[in-house]
N, C-alpha and C positions, 0 to 999 in steps of 0.2 A: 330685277323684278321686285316690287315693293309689294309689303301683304298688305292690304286694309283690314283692320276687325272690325265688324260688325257693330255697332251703337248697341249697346244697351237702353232695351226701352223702360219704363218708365217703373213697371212692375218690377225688372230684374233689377234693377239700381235698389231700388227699396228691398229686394233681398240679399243684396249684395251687404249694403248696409247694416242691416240685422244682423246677418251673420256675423260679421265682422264686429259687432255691438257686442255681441251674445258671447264671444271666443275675448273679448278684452275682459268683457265682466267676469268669465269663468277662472282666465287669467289673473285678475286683482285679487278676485277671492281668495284664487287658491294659494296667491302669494301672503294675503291677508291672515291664514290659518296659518302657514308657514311660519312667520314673523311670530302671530300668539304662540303656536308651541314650543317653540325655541326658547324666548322670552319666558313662559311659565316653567319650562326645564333648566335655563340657566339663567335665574332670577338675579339681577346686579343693579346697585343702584351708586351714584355718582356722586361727589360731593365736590360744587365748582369752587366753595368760594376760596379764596387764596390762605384765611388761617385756619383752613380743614374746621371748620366750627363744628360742623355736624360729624364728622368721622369718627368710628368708637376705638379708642387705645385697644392694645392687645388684650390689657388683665380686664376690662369689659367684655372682649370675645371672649376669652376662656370662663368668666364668671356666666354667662351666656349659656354656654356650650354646657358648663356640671346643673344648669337650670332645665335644660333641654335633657339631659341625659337621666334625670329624676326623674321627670315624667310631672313639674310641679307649675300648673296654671298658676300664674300671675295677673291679678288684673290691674288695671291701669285706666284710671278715672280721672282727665284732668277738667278739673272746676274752672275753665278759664273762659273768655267770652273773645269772639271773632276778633274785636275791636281792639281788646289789649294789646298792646306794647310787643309782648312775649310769644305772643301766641302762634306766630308764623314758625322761631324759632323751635317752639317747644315740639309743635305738631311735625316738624320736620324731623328731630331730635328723636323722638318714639317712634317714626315710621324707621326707620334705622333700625331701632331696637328689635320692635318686630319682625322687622325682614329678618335679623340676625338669631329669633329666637321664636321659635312656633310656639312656646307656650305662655307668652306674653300675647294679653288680650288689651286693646287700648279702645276707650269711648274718650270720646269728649264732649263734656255738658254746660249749656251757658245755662247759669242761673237766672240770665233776665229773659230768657225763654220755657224755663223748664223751673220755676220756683219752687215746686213741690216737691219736685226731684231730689234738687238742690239740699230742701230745709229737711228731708228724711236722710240724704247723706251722712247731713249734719248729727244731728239727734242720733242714727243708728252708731257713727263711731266717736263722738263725744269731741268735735270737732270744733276748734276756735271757729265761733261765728263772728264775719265781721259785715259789716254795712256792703264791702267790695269781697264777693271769694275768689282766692286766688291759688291753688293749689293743687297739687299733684297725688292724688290716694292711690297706696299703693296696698291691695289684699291678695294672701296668699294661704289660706284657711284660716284658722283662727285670727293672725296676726294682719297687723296692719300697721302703713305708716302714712305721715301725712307731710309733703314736700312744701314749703310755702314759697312763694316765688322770693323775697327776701333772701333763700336760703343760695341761689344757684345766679343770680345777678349781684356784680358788687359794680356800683354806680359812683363817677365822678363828679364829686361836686363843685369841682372850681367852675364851672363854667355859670349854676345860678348866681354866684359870686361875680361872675360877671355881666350878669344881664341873662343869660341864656339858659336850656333845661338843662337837667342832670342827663350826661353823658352814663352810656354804659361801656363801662371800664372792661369789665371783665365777665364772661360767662360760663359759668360752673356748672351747667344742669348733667355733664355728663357724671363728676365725681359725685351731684346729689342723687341721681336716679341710681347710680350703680350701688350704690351704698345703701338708698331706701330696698333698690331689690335683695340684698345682702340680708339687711333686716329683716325680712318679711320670709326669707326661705332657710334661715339659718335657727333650729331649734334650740341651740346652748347660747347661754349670756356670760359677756364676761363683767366683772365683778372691778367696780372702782370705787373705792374708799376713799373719803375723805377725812385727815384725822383734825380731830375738837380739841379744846379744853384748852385752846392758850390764845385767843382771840383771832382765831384763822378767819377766812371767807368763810362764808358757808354755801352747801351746794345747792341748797333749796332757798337762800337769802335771793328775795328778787331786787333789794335796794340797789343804791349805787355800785356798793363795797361788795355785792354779790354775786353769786356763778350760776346763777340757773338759767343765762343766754347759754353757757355752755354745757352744762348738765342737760337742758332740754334737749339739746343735739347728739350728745351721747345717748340720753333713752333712744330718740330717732333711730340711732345705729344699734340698737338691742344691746345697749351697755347698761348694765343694773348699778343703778348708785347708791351707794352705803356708805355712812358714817365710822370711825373707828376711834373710840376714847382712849388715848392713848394713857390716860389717867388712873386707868381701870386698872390695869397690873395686867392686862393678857397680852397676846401675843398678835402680832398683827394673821386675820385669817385667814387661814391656808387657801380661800378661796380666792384672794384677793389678786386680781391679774394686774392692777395697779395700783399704788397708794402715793394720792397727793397732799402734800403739805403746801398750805397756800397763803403765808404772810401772817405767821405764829407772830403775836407782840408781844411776847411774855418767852421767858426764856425757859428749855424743856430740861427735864429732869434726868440724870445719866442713865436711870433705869428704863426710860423711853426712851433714849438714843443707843441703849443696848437691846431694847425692843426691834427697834430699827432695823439696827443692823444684825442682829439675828434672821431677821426678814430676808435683808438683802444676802445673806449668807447660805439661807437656800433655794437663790434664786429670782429673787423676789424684784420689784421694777419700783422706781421711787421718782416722782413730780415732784423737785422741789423749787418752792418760787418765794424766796427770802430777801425779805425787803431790809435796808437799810436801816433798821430803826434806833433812832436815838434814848441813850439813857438819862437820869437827871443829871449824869456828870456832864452831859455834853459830846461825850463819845460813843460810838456803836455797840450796843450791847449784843453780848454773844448771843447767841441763837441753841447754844449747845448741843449744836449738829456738827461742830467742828470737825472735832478727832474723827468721829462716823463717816465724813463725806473722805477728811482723808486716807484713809483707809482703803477709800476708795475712787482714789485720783485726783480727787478736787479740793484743791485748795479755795476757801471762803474770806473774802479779804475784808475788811474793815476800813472801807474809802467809800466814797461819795462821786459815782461817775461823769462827769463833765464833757461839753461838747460844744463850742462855739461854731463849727463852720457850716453844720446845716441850716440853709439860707429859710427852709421851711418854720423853725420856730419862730424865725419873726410872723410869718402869716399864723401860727398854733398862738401866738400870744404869748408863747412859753419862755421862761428863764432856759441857761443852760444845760440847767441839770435835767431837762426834759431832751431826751434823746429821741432821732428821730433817724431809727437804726436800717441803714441799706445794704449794709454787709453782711451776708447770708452765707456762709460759705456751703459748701456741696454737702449735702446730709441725706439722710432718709424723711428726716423732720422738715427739711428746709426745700424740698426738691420738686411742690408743686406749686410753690409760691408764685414762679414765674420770675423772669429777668431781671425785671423794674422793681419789684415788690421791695414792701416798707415796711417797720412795725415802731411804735410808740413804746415807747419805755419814759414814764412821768419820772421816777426815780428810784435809782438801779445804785447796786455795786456791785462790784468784778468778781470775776470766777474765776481761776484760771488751774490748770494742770499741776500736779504738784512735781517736783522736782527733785530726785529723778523718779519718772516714773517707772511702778512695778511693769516688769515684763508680761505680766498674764493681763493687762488691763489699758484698752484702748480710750485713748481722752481726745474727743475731736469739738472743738469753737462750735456754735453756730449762728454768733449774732456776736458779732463786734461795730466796733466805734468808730468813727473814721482816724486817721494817723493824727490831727490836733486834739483828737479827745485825750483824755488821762484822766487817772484814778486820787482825787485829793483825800490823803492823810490828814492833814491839817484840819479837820472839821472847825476848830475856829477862828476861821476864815472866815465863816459863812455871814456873819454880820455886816463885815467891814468889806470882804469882797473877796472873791475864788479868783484866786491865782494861782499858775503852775510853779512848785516846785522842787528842788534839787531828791528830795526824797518821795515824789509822789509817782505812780506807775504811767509810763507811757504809753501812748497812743498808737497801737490801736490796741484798744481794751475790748477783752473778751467781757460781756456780759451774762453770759449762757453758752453750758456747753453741755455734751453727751458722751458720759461714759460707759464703756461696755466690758465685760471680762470676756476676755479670748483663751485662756485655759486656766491650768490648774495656778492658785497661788503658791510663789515661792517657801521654802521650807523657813523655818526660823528657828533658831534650839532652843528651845523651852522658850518660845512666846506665846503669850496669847494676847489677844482682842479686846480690848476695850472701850468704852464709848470716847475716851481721851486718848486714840492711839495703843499703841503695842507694847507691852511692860514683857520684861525678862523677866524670866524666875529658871532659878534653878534646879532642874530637876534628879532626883537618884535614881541610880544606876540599877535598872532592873536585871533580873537574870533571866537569858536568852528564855522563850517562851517556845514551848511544842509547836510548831509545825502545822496548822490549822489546815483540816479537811479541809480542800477545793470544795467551794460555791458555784452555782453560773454566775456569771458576769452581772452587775448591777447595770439599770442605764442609767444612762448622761446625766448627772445633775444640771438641771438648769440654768442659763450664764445671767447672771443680776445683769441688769440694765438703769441707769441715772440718766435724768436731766435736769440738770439744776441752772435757773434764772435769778439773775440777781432783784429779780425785780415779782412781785404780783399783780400790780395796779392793770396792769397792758389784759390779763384774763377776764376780770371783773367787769360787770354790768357798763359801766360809766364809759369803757377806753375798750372793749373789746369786739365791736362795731365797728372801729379803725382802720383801715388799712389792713392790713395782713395781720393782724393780733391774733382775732378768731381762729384762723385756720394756721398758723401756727401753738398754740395750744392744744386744737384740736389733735395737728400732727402726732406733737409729743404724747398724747397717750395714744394714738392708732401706732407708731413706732416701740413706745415700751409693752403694750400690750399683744405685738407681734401681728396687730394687723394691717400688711402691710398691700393689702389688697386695694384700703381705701388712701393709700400713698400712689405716688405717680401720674397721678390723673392732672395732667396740669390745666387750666384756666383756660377759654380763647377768646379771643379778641374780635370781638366782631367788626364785619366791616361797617362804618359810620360814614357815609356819603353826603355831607348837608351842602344844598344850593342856595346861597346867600343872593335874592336879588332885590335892587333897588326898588321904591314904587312906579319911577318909570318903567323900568323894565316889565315889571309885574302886570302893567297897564297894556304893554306893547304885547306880553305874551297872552295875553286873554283876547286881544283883539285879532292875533294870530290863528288860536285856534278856534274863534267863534266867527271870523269871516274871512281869515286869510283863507285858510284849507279850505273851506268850500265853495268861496271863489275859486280857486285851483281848481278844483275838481268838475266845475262848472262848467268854466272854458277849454278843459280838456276835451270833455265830452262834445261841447261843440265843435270843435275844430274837428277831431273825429265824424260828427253828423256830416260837416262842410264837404271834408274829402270825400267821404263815399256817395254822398248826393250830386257831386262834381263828376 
């Protein structure tokens, strides 16, 4: 027996419908509400591309997190326009930030919409005005800092050299923003001196010879730069969390090299970058940092570093003695340089460990030459032509390196310190002394920290836009000055997909999508009409 059901008439079909309309929509919703709550409770965001471009390092979360746990609004102003280059980048870059940090506020303002905006920006924080704005303001009460896009792209040029645009090489905006944030929420400055009076760089010199591409970047980071006469007879100041010497041409006097290292004896952190300089004999004149540097690890050579096999000085135009340094060994100074990375040295002389070294004191390279470089003794050579030989140091030559104390120095009997090395004297025998009340414990004297470059030119205005020069400099005092917060951030590579095509092709593809596809899509729908009209 078969059942028949009854037809739905015409009414009941259209309630049928409804209902069934009514129960999917309530369903979507409520799946809809489902998905937002979840979502706003467990907020996560993705980062596809393959060199993690957008992804923030740990010491970015933990810097993040003591942001968040302050309680300190950060705001975040980028001056950039749709159109720019950067701009996808960047706004992706900060959305990051802010997921990871509720007290980070981020606007973004195109100046060719909002000009008024823009030019009170400008005026209210005393803001390089340029024809294009292109920059990141970062305020956090009082303070402020100002990111220029310059600062977080480093761009390849070979390719205008070939016909084609500059390539971006490299993208740094997470170790610029983490560092402007630093800035901006950290109330104490540390203190970098630069000492005078023997024809150094100067910090505030904008000329070729000068350092205020790199002193501007230290202010950025809430570093205070100050001078230090070392001519004066005082002492280097106890404020001082770093003191750079930068390509002295005049030789320093023993009571400044006992300055020195008095400095570095309580502690104290020293940038030395001692250039090769020749005297009217024709050979290297001392520096009278000698005995001082040895003292403390490093020996200072008196050679002229040479380098025939990097194939890039033919493209620099450069002679040998322009080095074009890829050996980087593993540092804290050297460690966000990236794989590839390079730095220019116009003209250098060797550094190297001295031998044997004291046990309380760690000496590690961090910029050698390749295995044909070596150290020419011979300076006169130079005329007739640089040749290796039997007495000059072999390759590979340290250029710069970093030394650090790791505990106490060894005992000496009856030595002491002076700017020439360690002199005996012999001391009388005193008689046993009382027994001194017990003290509390003193702390830790602070361990001195060196790093000394055979070269200065590679920091300076003219050469320190190069390759990795910049940000190796930079390193060396974020490392001696113990901030090692703005270290490990390394570089990423963004993805660069170019489609090369010919003008046929170009021709073929425009005819493609201005009648192929809508042909297609023409005759589809017909054939479509055809069958159900059939």
């Amino acid at each position: 027996m078969r059942l028949t059901l009854p037809k739905l008439t015409l009414p009941g079909r259209r309630l049928q419908f409804g209902a069934s309309a009514t129960i999917a929509l309530v369903a979507g919703a409520a799946l809809l509400l489902s998905v937002n709550y979840l979502s706003a409770r467990h907020f996560r965001r993705w980062d596809w591309t393959s060199s993690r471009l957008y992804t923030l390092s740990d010491k970015t979360k933990q810097i993040l997190q003591d942001v968040t746990r302050k309680h300190e609004e950060v705001k975040i102003t980028a001056l950039l326009s749709p159109t720019q280059e950067l701009y996808d980048s960047v706004r992706e870059l900060l959305a990051n930030y802010s997921a990871a940090c509720p007290a980070l506020k981020v606007e973004f303002l195109d100046s060719a919409r909002e000009p008024t905006r823009a030019a009170a920006l400008v005026k209210k924080f005393g803001l390089q005005s340029e024809q294009e704005l292109r920059f990141v303001l970062f305020e956090s009460g009082s303070r402020s800092k100002q990111v220029d896009v310059t600062e977080f792209v480093e761009y390849d040029f070979s390719s205008p050299a070939m016909g084609g645009p500059p390539r971006i090489k490299a993208f740094k905006g997470e170790q610029a923003f983490t560092g402007a944030i630093l800035s901006v929420t950290q109330s104490s400055q540390s203190a970098v001196y630069f000492m005078k009076g023997h024809g150094e760089a100067a910090a505030q010199d904008q000329g070729p010879r000068g350092l205020s591409h790199l002193t501007d970047i230290l202010k950025s980071e809430n570093y205070r730069i100050a001078e230090w006469d070392s001519l004066s007879g005082g002492q280097v100041p106890d404020d001082c969390a770093a003191l750079v010497i930068a390509g002295p041409r005049r030789t320093l006097l023993e009571s400044e090299a006992q300055a020195i290292g008095a400095y570095l004896e309580r502690g104290g952190r020293l940038l030395a970058l001692l250039d090769p300089e020749l005297g009217r004999d024709g050979t290297i004149q001392p520096t009278g940092l000698e005995g001082m540097l040895r003292d403390h690890g490093v020996t200072l050579d008196a050679d002229l570093v040479v380098d025939h096999r990097d194939p890039k000085i033919i493209v620099l135009g450069a002679g040998p003695e322009t080095l074009v340094i890829r050996d980087l060994p593993s540092h804290p100074v050297t460690r966000n340089l990236g794989g590839d990375a390079a730095v220019i040295f116009q003209i250098a002389r060797s550094v190297t460990p001295v031998s044997p070294l004291p046990s309380n004191l760690s000496v590690q390279p961090i910029a050698r030459t390749s295995p044909d470089g070596w150290g020419e003794r011979d300076l006169s050579t130079l005329r007739t032509g640089i040749t290796k030989g039997p007495n000059d140091i072999a390759g590979p030559v340290t250029v710069a390196l970093a030394a650090e104390e790791t505990g106490e120095a060894p005992k000496q009997a009856g030595g002491e310190k002076t700017a020439g090395g360690t002199q005996t004297r012999t001391q009388p025998t005193a008689p046993p002394a009382a027994q001194p009340v017990a003290n509390p414990p003193k702390p830790p004297k602070p361990k001195a920290r060196l790093v000394v470059f055979g070269d200065s030119d590679f920091a300076t205005n003219s050469a320190s836009m190069r390759l990795g020069n910049l940000d190796l400099a930079l390193n060396a005092i974020h490392w001696l000055s113990e901030k090692e917060t703005l270290l490990g951030i390394e570089p990423r590579t963004p993805e660069q997909i170019v489609l090369t095509l010919s003008p046929s092709e170009s021709r073929n593809l425009v005819l493609l999508v201005l009648f192929g596809l809508p042909m297609a899509a023409a005759v589809a729908g017909l054939t479509v009409w055809w069958q159900r009209r059939s």
